[in-house]
N, C-alpha and C positions, 0 to 999 in steps of 0.2 A: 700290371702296376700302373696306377695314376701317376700324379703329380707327386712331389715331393718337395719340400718348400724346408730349408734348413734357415733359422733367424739366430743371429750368432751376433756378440758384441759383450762390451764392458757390462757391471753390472749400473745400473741406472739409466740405461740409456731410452728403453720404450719395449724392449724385447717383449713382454707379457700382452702389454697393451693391441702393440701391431701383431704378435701370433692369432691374438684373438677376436681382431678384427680381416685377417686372412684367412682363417677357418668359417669366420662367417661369408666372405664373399664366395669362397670354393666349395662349401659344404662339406668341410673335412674336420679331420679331428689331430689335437694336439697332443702330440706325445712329449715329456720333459728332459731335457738335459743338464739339469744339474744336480750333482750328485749330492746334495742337502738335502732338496726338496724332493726327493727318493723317501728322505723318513718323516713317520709320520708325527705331530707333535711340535715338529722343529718351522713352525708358521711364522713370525712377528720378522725373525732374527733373519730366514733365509727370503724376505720378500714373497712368500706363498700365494698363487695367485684365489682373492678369496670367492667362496662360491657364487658371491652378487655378482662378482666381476665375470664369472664366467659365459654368459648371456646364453646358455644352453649348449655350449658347447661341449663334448664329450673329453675329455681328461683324464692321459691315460701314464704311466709308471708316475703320479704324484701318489707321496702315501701308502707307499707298498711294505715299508717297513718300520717293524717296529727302531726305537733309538740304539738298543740293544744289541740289535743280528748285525750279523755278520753285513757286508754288500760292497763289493769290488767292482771295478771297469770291466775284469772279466763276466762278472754274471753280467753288469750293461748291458754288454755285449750282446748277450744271448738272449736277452729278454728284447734289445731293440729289434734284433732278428724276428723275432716270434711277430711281435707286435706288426713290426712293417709287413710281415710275411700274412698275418690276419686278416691288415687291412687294406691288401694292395686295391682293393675297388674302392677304396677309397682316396682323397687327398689327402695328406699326413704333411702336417707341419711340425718341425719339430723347434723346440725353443729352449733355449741354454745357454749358459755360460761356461760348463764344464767343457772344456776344448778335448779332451784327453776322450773320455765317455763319447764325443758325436766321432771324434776318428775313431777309436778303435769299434766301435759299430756300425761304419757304411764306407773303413776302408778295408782293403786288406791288410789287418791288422793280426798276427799270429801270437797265443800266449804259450812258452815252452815249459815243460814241468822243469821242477828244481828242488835240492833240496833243501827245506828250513833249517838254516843256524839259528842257535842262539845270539840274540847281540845284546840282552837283556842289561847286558854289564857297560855298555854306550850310552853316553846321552848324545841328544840331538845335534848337538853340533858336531860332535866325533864323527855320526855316521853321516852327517852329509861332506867333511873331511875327506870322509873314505870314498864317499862315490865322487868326490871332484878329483879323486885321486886319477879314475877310472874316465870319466869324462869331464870335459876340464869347462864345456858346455852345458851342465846340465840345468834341468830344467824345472825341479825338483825341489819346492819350497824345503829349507832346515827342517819347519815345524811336520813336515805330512813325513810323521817318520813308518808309516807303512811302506808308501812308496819307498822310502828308502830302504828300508831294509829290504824291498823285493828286489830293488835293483841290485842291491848286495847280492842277492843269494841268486841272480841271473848272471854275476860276473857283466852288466851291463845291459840294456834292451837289447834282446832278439826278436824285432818285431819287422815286417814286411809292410809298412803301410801305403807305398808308392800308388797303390793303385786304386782309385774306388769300386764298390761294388753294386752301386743303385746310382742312378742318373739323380743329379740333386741340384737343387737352385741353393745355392749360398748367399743370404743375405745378409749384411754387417750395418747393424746400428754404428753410427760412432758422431761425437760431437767433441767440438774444443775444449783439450785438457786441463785450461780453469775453469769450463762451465760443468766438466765433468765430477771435477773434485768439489766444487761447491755443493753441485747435486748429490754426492757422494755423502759427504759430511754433513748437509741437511736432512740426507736419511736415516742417516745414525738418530740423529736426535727426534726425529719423528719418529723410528722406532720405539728408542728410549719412552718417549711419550704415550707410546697403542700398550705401552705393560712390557715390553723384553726383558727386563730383569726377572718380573713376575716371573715370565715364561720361563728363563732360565734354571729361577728357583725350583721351580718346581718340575723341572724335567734332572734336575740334579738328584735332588730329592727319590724320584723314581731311578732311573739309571746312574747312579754315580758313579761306573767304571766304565759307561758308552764311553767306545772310542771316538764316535762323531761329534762328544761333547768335548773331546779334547783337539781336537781339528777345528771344527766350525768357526769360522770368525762372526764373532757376537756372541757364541757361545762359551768358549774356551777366554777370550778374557774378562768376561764379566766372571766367571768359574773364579777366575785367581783374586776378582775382588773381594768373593766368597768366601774363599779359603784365607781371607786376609793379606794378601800378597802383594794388592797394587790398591789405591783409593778409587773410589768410583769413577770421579774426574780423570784420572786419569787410565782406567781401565775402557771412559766411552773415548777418548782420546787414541790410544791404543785399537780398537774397533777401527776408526777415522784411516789409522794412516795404514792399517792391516788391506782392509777393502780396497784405498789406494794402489796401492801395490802391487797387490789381487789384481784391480784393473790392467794396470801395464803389463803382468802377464801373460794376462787373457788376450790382448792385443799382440804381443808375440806369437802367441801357439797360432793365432787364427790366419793370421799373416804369413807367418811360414809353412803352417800343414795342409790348408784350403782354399781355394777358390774362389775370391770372399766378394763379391759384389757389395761397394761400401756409401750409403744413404747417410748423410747429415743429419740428424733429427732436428724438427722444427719444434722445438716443444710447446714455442707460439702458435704453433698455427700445425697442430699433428696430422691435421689432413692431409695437408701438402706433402708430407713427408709420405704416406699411406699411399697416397696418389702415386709418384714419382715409383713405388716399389711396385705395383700394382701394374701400370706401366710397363717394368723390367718385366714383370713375369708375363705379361700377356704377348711380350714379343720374344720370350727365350722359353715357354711352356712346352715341354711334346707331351700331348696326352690322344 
């Protein structure tokens, strides 16, 4: 096994940018972490990083599936395994925000069988009721009522993740919490502008019972603008403070589950920032 280079942080911070300018200085290939840009289709809304931008670099679980299928942190799991196990001659950087997906694929992370209940007869805030019943900590957005209902039907996580399983450089974009939500809510709308609604429509259009249309942020509330629910304004508003949010979670998991060597982005001056990481890893590398 090479190097392994893990880039982890908020969403808007440079994550895409610097993965892809670290697989070009080590000759390695990016593998994704976040479980959006897992499906295929879902571009504009989840930041997909686009084929110009990829400067030849190899790109690997974006796209794998259709909006449709199925795809859990357990397959993750198993496919990040394959992948790292493919390309141990190679350097593998991996890049994402999905904090849950990079642990449960490079810690010891255990998933126990169980059996599915029905909770059909709950709405979302019941079952997340029920699991603060159970951990009064949890970690578990209301809306991601998959997660919940698995933690229901596990009677709470039975997972082993204390230990990692691959040697891994943890690297964390992060920048100040007004410069991040400004950058945050300037992308909403610059989305809005590349066509996301389009996109929306027309992936609605196709899948209308994806469940990752009902998750996604960017997807699921422009959905409800659709279905008549909330006004547009206030459904990109809704987007705005969902991502927010999103953010300071992402900044929890990473803080508490890993090892996170944490870079200020210069978004004046990205080199510097590039430098400074580039740096870390050329005096913390075993290869």
């Amino acid at each position: 096994m090479k190097m392994i280079l893990c880039v982890v942080g908020p969403t808007g911070v440079g994550k895409t940018k610097l993965s892809i300018l670290l697989a070009k200085k080590y000759n390695g290939v990016i593998v994704n972490a976040d479980a959006c840009q897992i499906y295929k289709e879902l571009d504009i809304g989840t930041a997909k990083v686009k084929e110009e931008e990829k400067c030849g670099v190899e790109h690997i679980l974006f796209d794998i599936k259709d909006p449709n299928q199925d795809y859990s942190v357990s397959f993750y799991q198993k496919d990040l395994r394959k992948v790292l196990d493919k390309y141990k001659d190679r350097n593998i950087i991996i890049v994402g925000g999905t904090g849950l997906y990079i642990t449960a694929g490079l810690y010891d992370y255990k998933f126990l069988d169980f059996d599915k209940k029905d909770y059909s007869c709950f709405n979302n805030e019941e079952l997340y009721e029920m699991c603060k019943k159970i951990d009064n900590n949890l970690e578990i957005h209301k809306n991601n009522r998959i997660r919940l209902e698995n933690f229901l039907n596990r009677g709470g996580f039975k997972e082993n993740n204390s230990s990692i399983l691959y040697d891994v450089l943890f690297i964390g974009l992060t920048t100040d919490r007004n410069i991040l939500y400004e950058r945050i809510n300037n992308r909403v709308d610059e989305m809005m502008n590349e066509g996301l609604l389009e996109e929306v429509k027309s992936l609605y259009r196709k899948y209308p019972d994806a469940e990752i249309l009902k998750r996604a942020i960017g997807y699921k509330e422009l959905i409800s603008y659709l279905n008549g629910e909330n006004s547009l304004n206030d459904s990109i508003e809704l987007i705005k403070k969902n991502s927010r949010h999103y953010a300071k979670r992402q900044y929890t998991w990473f803080n508490n589950k890993m090892n996170v060597t944490w870079f200020k982005t210069d978004f004046n001056n990205f080199s510097k920032t590039v430098d400074e990481v580039i740096e870390y890893v050329e005096e913390n590398k075993k290869i």
